[in-house]
KOLLUMNU-488614 format. One record per atom (N, C-alpha, C): residue number from 1; residue in three letters; x, z, y. Coordinates in Angstrom, 1 decimal. Atoms other than C-alpha are relative to their C-alpha. Last residue first. Example, Ala and Ser with C-alpha at 12.3 -4.5 7.8 and 13.67 -1.06 7.14 Angstrom:
% residues 2
  seq  type       u       w       v
    2   SER    -0.9     0.0    -1.1
    2   SER    13.7     7.1    -1.1
    2   SER    -0.8     0.8     1.1
    1   ALA     0.9     0.0    -1.2
    1   ALA    12.3     7.8    -4.5
    1   ALA     0.9     0.0     1.2
END
This chain:
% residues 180
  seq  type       u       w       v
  180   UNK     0.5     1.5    -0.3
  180   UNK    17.5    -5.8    -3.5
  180   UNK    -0.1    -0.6     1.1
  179   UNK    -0.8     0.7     1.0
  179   UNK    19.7    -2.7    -4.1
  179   UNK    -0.3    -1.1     0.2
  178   UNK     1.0     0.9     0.6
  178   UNK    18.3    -0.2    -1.4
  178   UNK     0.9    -1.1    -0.9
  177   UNK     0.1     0.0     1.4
  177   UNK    20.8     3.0    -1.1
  177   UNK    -0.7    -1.5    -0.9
  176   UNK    -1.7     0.2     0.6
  176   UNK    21.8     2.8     2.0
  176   UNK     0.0    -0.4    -1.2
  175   UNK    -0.4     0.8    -0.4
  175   UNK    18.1     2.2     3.4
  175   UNK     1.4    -0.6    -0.8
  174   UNK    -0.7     0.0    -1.3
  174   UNK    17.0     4.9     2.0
  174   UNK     0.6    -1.2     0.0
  173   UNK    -1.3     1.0     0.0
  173   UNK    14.3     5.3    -0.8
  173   UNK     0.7    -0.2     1.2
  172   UNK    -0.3     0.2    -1.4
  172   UNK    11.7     8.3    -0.9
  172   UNK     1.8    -0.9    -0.9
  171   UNK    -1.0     0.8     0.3
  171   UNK     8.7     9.3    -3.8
  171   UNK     0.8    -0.6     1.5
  170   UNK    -0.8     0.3    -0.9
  170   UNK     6.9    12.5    -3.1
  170   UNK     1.2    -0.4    -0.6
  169   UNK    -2.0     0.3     1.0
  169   UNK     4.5    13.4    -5.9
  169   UNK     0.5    -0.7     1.4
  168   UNK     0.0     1.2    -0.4
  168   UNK     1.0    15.2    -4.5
  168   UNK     1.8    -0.2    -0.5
  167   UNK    -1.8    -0.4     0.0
  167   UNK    -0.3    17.9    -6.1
  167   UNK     0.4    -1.8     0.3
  166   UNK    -0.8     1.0     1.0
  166   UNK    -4.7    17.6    -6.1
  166   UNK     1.4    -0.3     0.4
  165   UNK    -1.4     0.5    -0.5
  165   UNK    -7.2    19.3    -4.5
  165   UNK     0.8     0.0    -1.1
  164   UNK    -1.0     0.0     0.2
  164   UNK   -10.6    18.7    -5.7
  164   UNK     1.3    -0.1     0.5
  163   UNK     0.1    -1.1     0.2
  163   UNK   -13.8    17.5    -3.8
  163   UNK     1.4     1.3    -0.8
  162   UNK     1.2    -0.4     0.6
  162   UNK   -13.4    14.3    -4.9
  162   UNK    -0.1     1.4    -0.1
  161   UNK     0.9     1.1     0.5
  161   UNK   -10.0    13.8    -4.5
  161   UNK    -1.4     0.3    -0.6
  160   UNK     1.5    -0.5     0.5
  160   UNK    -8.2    16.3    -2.0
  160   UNK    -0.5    -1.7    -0.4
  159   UNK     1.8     0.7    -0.2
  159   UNK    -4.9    16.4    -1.0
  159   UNK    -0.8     0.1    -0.6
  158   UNK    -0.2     0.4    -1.0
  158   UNK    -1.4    18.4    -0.6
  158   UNK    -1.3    -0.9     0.4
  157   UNK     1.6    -0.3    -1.1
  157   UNK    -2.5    21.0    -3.5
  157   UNK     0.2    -0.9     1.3
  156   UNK     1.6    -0.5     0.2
  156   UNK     0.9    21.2    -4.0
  156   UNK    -1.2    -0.1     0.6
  155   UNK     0.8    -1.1    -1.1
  155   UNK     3.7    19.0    -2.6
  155   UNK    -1.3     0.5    -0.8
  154   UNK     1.8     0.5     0.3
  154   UNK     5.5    17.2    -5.2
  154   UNK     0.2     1.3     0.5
  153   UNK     0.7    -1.4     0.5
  153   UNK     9.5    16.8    -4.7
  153   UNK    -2.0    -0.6    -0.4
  152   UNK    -0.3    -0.7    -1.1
  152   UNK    11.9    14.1    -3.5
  152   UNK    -1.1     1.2    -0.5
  151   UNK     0.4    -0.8    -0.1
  151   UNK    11.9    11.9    -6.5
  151   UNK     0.4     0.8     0.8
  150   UNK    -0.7    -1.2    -0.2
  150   UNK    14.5     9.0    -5.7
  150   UNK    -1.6     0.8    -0.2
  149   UNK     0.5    -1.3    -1.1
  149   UNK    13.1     5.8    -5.6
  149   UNK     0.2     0.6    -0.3
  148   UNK    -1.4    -1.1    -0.2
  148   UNK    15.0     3.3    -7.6
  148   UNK    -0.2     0.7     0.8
  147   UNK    -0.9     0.7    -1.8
  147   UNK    12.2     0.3    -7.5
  147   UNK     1.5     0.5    -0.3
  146   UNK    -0.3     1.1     0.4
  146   UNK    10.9     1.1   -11.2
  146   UNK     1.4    -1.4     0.9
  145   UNK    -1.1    -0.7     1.1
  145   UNK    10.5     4.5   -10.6
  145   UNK     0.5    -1.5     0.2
  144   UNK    -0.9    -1.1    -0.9
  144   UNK     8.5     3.6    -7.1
  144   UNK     1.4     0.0    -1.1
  143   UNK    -0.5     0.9    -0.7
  143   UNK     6.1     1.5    -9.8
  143   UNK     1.3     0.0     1.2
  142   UNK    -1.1     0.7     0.7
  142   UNK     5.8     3.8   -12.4
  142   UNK     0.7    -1.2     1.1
  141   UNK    -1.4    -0.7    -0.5
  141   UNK     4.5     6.5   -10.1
  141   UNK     0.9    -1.0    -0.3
  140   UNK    -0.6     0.3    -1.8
  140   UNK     1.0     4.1    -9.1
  140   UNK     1.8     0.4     0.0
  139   UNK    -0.4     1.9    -0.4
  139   UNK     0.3     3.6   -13.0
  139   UNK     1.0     0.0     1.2
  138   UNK    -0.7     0.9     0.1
  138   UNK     0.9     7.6   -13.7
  138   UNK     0.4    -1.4    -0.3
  137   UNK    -0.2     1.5    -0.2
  137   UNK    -1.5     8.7   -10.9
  137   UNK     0.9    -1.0    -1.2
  136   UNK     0.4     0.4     1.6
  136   UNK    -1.8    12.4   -12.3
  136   UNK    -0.3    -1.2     0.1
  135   UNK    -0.7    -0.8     0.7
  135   UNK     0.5    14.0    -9.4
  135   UNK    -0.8    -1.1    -1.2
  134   UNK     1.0    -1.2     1.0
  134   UNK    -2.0    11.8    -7.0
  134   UNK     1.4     0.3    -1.2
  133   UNK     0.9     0.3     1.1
  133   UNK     1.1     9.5    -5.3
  133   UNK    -1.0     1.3    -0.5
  132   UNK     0.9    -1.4     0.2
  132   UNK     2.9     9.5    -2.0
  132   UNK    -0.9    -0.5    -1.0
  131   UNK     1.0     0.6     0.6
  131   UNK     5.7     6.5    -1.3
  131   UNK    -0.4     1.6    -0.3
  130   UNK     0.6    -1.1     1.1
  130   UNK     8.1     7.0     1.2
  130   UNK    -0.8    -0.6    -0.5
  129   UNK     1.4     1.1     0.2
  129   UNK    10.6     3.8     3.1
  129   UNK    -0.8     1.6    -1.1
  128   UNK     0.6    -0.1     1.5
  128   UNK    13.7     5.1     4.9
  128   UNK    -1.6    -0.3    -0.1
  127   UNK    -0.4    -0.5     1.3
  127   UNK    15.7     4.3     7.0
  127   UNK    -0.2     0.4    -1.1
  126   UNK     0.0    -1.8     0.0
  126   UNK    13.9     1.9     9.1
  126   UNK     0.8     0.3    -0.7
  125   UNK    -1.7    -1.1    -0.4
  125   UNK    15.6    -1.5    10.6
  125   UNK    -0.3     1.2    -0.1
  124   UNK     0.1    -0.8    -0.8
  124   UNK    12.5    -3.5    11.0
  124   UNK     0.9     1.6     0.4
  123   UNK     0.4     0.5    -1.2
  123   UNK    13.6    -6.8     9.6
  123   UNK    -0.2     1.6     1.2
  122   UNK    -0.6     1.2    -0.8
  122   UNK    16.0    -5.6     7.0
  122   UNK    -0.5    -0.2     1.5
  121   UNK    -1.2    -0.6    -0.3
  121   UNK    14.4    -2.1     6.0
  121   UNK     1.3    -1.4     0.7
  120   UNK    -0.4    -1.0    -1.3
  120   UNK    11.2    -3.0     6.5
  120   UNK     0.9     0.8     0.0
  119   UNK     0.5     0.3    -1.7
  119   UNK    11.1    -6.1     5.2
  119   UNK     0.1     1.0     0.8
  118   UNK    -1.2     0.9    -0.4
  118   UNK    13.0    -5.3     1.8
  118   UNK    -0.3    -0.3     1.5
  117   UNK    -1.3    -0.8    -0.3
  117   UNK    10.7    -2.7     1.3
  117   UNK     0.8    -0.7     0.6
  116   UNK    -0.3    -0.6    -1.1
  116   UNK     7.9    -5.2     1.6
  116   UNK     1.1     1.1     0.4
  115   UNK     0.1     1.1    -1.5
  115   UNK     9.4    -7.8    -0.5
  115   UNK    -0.3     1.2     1.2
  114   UNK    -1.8     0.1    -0.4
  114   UNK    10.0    -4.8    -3.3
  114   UNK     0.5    -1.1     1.3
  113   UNK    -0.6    -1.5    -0.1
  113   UNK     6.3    -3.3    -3.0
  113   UNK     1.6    -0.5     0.6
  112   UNK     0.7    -0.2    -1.5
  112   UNK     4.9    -7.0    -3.4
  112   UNK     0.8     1.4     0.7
  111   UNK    -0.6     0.8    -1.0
  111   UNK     7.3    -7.2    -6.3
  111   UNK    -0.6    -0.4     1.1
  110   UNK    -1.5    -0.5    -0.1
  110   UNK     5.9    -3.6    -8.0
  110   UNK     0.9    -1.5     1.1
  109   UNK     0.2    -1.4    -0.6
  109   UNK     2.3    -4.6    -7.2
  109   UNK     1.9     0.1     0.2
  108   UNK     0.6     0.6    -1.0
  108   UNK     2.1    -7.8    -8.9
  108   UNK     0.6     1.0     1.4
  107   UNK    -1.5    -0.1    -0.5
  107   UNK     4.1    -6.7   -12.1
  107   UNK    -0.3    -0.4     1.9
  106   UNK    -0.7     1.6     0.2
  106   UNK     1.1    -8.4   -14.4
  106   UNK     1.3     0.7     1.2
  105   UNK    -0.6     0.0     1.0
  105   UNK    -0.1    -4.6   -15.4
  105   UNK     0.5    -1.8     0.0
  104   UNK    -0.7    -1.3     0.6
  104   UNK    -3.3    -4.7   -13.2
  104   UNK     1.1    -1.0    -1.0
  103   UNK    -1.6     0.6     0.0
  103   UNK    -4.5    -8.2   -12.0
  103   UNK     1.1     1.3    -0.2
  102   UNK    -0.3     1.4     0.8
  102   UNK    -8.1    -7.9   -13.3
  102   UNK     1.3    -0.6     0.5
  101   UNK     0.0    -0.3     1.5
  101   UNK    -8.5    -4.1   -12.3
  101   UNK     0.3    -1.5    -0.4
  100   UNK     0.9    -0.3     1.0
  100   UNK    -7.7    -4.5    -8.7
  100   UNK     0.1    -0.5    -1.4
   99   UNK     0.7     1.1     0.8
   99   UNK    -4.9    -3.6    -6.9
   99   UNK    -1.2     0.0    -0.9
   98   UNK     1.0    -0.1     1.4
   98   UNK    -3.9    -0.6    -4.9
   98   UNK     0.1    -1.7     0.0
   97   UNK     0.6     0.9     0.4
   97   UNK    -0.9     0.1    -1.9
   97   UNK    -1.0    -0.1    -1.6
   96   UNK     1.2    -0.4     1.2
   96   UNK     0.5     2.6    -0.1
   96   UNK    -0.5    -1.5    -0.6
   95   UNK    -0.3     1.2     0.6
   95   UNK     4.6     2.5     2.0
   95   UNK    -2.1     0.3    -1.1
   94   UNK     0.2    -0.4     1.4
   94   UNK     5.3     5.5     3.9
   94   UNK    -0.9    -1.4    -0.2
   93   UNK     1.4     0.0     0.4
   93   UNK     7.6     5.0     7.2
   93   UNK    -0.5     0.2    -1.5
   92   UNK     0.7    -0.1     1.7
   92   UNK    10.7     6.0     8.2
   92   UNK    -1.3    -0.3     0.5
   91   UNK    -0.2     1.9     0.5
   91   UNK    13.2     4.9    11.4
   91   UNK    -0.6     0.5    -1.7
   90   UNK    -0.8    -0.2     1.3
   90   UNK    13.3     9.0    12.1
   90   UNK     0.4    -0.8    -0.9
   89   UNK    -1.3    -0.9    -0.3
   89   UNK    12.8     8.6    15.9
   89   UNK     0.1     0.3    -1.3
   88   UNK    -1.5     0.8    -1.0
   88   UNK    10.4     5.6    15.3
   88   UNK     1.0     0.9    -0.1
   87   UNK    -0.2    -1.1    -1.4
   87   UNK     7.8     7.8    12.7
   87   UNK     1.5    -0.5     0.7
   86   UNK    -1.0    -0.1    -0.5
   86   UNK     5.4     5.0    11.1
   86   UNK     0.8     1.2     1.0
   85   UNK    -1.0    -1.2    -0.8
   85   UNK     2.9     6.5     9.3
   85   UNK     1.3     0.0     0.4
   84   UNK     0.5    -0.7    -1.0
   84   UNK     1.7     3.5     7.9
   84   UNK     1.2     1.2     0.2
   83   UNK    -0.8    -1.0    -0.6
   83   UNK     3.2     0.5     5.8
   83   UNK    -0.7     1.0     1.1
   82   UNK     0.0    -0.4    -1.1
   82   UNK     0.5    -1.3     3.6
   82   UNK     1.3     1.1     0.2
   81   UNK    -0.9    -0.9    -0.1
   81   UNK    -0.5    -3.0     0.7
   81   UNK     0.2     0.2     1.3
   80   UNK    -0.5    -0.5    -1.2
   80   UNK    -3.7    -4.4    -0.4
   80   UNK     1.6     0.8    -0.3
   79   UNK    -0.9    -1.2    -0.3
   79   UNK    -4.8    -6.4    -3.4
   79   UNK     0.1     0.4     1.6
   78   UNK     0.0    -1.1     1.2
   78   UNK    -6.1    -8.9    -5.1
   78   UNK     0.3     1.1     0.7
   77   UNK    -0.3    -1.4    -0.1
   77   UNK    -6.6   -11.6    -2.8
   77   UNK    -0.5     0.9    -0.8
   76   UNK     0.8    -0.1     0.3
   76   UNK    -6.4   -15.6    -4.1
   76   UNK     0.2     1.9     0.4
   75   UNK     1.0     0.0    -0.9
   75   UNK    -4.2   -17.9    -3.3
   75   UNK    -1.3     1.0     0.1
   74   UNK     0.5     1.6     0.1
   74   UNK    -2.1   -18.2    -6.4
   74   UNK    -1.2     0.1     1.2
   73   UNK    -0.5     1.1     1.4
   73   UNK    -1.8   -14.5    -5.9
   73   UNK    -0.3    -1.2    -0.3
   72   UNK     0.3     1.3    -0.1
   72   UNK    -2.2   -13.1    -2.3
   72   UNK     0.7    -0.3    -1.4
   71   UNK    -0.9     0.5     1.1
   71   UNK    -1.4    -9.5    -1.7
   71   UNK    -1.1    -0.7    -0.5
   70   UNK     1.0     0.3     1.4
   70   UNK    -3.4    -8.6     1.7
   70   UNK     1.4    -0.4    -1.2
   69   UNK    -0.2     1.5     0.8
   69   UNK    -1.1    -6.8     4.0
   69   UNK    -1.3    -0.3    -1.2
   68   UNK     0.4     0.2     1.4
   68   UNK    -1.6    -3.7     6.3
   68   UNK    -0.2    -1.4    -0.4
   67   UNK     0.3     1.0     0.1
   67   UNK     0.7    -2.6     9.4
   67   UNK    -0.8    -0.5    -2.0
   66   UNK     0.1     0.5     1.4
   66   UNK     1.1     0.7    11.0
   66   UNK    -0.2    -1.8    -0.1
   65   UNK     0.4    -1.3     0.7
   65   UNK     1.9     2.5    14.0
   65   UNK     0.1    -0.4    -1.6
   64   UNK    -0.8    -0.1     1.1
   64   UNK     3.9    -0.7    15.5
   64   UNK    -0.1     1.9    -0.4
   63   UNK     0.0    -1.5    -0.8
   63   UNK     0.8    -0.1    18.8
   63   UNK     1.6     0.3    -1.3
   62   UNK    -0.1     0.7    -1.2
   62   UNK    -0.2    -3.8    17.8
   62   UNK     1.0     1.0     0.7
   61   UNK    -1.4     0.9     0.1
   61   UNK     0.5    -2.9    14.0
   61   UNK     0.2    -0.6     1.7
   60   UNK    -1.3    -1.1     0.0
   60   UNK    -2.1     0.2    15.1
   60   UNK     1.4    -0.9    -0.3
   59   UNK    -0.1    -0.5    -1.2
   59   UNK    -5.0    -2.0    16.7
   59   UNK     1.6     0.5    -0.2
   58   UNK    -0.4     0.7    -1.4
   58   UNK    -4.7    -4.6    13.9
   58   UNK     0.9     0.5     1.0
   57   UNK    -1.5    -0.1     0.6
   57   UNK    -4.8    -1.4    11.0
   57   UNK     0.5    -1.4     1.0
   56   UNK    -0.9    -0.5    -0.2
   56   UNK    -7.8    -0.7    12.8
   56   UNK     1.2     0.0    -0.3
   55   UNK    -0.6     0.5    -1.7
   55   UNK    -9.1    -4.7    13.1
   55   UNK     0.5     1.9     0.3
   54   UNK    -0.7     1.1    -0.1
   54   UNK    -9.1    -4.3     9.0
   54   UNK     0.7     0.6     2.1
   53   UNK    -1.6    -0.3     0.6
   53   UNK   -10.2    -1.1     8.5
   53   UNK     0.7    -1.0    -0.1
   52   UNK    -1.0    -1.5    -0.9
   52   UNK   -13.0    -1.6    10.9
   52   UNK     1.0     0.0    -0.7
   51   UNK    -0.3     0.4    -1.3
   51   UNK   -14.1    -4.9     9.0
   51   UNK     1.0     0.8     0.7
   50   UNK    -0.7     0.7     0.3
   50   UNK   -13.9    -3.5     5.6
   50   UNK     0.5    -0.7     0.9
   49   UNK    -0.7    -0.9     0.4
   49   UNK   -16.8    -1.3     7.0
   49   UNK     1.7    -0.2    -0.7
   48   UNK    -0.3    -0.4    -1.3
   48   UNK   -18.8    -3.9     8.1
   48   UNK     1.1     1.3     0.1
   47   UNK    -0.7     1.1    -0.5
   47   UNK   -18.6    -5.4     4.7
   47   UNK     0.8     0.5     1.3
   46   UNK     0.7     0.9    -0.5
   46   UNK   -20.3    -2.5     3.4
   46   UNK     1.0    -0.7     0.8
   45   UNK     1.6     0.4     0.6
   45   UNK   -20.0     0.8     1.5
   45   UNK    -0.5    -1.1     0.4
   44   UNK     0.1     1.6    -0.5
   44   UNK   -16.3     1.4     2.3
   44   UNK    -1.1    -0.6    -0.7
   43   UNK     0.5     0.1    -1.1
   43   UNK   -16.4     5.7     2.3
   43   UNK    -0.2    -1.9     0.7
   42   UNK     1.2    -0.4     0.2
   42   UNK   -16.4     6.1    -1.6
   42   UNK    -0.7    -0.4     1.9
   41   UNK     1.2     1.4     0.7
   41   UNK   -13.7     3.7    -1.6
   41   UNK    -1.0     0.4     0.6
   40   UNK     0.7     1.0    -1.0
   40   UNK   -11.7     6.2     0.9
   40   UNK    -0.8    -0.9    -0.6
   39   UNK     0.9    -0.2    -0.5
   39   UNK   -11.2     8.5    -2.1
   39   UNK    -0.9    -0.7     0.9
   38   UNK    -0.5     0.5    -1.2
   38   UNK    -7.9     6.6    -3.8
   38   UNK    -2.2     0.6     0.7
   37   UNK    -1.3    -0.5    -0.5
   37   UNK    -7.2     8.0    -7.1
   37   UNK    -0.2    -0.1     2.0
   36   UNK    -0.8    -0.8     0.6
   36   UNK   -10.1     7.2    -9.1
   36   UNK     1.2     0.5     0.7
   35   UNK     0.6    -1.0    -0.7
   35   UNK   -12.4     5.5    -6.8
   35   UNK     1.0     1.3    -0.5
   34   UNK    -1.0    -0.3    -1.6
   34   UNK   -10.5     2.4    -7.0
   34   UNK     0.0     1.4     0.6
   33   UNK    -1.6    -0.1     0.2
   33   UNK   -11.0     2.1   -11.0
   33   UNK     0.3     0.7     0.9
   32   UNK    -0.3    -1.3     0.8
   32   UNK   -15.0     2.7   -10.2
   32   UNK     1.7     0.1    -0.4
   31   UNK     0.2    -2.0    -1.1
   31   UNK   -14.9     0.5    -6.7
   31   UNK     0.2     1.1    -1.0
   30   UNK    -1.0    -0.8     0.8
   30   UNK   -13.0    -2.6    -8.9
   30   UNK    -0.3     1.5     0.5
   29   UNK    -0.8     0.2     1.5
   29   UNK   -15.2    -5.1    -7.8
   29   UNK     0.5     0.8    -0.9
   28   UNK     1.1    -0.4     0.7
   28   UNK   -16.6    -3.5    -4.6
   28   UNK     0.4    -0.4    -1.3
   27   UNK     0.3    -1.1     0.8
   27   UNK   -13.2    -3.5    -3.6
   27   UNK    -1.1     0.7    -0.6
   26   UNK    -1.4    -0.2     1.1
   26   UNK   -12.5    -7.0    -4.4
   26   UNK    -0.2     1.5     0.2
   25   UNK     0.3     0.4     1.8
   25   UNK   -16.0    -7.6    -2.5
   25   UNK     1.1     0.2    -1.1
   24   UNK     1.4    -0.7     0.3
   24   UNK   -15.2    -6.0     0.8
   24   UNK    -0.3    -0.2    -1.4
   23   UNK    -0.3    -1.1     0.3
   23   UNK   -11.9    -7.9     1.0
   23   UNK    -1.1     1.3    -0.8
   22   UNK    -0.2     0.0     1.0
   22   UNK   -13.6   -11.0     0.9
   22   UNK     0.5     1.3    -0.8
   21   UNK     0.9    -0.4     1.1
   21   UNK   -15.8    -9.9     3.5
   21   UNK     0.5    -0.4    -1.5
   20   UNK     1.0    -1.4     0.1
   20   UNK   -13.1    -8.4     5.6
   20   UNK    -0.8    -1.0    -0.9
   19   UNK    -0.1    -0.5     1.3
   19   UNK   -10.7   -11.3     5.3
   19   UNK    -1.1     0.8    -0.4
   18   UNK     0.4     1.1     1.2
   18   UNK   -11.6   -13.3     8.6
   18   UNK    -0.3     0.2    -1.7
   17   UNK     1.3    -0.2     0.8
   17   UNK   -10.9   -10.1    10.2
   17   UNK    -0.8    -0.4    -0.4
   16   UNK     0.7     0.8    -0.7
   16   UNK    -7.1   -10.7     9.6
   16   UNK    -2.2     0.5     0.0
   15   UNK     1.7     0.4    -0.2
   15   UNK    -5.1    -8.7     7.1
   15   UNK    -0.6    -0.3     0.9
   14   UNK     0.8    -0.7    -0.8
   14   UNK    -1.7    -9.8     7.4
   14   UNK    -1.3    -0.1    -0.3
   13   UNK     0.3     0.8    -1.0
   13   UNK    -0.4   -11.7     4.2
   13   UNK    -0.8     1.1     1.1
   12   UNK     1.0    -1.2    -0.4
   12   UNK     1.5   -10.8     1.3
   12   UNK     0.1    -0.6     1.6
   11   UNK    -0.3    -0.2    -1.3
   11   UNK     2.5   -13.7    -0.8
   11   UNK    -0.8     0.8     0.6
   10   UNK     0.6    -1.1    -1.0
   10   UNK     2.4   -14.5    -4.4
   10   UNK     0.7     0.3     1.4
    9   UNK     1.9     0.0     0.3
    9   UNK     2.6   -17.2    -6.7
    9   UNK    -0.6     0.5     1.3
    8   UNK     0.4     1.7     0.0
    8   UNK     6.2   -18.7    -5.8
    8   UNK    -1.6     0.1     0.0
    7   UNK    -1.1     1.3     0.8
    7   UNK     7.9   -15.2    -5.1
    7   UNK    -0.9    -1.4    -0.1
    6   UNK    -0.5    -1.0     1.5
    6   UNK     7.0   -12.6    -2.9
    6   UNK     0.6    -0.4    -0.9
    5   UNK    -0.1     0.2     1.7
    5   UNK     7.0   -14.1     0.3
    5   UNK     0.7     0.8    -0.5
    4   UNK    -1.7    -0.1     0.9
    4   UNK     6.0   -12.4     3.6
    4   UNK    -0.1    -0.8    -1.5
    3   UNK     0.0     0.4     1.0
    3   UNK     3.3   -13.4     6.3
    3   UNK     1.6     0.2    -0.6
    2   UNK    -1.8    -0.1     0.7
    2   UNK     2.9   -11.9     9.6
    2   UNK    -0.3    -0.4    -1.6
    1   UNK     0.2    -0.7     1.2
    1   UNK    -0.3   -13.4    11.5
    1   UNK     1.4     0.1    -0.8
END
């Protein structure tokens, strides 16, 4: 299991499918906040279902497609983060992550964010790192801002929440550029 530190509290930790039922319950916790921006809630109705999205984000770190982390505060999971759409011949991937409502607004997120950058630009030697946000996300944008991500544009209409399509913001950091 890949484990990174964040700082003394926190540590992001491969999800395992040991986690799935805690996982299951942090986002039944927070399913009306989570549902807001991030549609897949509506499709994780059950434990067993926190499973799959565990042992597929396994299959695909096995296959270095993707990799997803729990974010560990004082021991305790709050969070997800994750690198997917790895594309090897352009050394990029895109970078997602949520928390829930009772650790919002403590900074959790942004230095989970800045460990994993730092991981996959040191350890895994990409170029660059994206972040994709709902146009009307602005918790998720501040975080990116905060890094030194570069605005690269907003795709129209590039997804759909709830029936609704919805302008997508295209945040991108380079390797050359990273500071931390």
């Amino acid at each position: 299991m890949l484990e990174l530190t964040v700082n003394n509290t926190t540590s992001l930790r491969q999800l395992q499918a040991e986690h799935a039922p805690t996982l299951f319950l942090l986002i039944n916790s927070s399913r009306k906040s989570l549902r807001r921006f991030l549609p897949w809630v509506d499709y994780n109705t059950t434990e067993e279902h926190s499973l799959r999205f565990i042992e597929l984000m396994l299959r695909k770190a096995d296959e270095q497609e993707a990799v997803a982390f729990g974010i560990w505060h004082k021991d305790e999971l709050c969070g997800v983060i994750d690198l997917h759409g790895w594309d090897h011949a352009l050394q990029k991937a895109e970078i997602g992550y949520w928390i829930v409502e009772t650790h919002q607004g403590k900074g959790l997120v942004t230095d989970s964010c800045k460990a994993l950058v730092g991981y996959a630009f040191s350890a895994m030697r990409l170029n660059k790192v994206e972040v994709r946000f709902a146009l009307q996300n602005e918790k998720s944008a501040q975080i990116p801002i905060k890094l030194g991500f570069s605005k690269e544009g907003v795709l129209r209409q590039s997804a759909k929440l709830h029936g609704q399509y919805v302008d997508t913001v295209v945040m991108g950091m380079l390797r050359k550029d990273w500071k931390y």
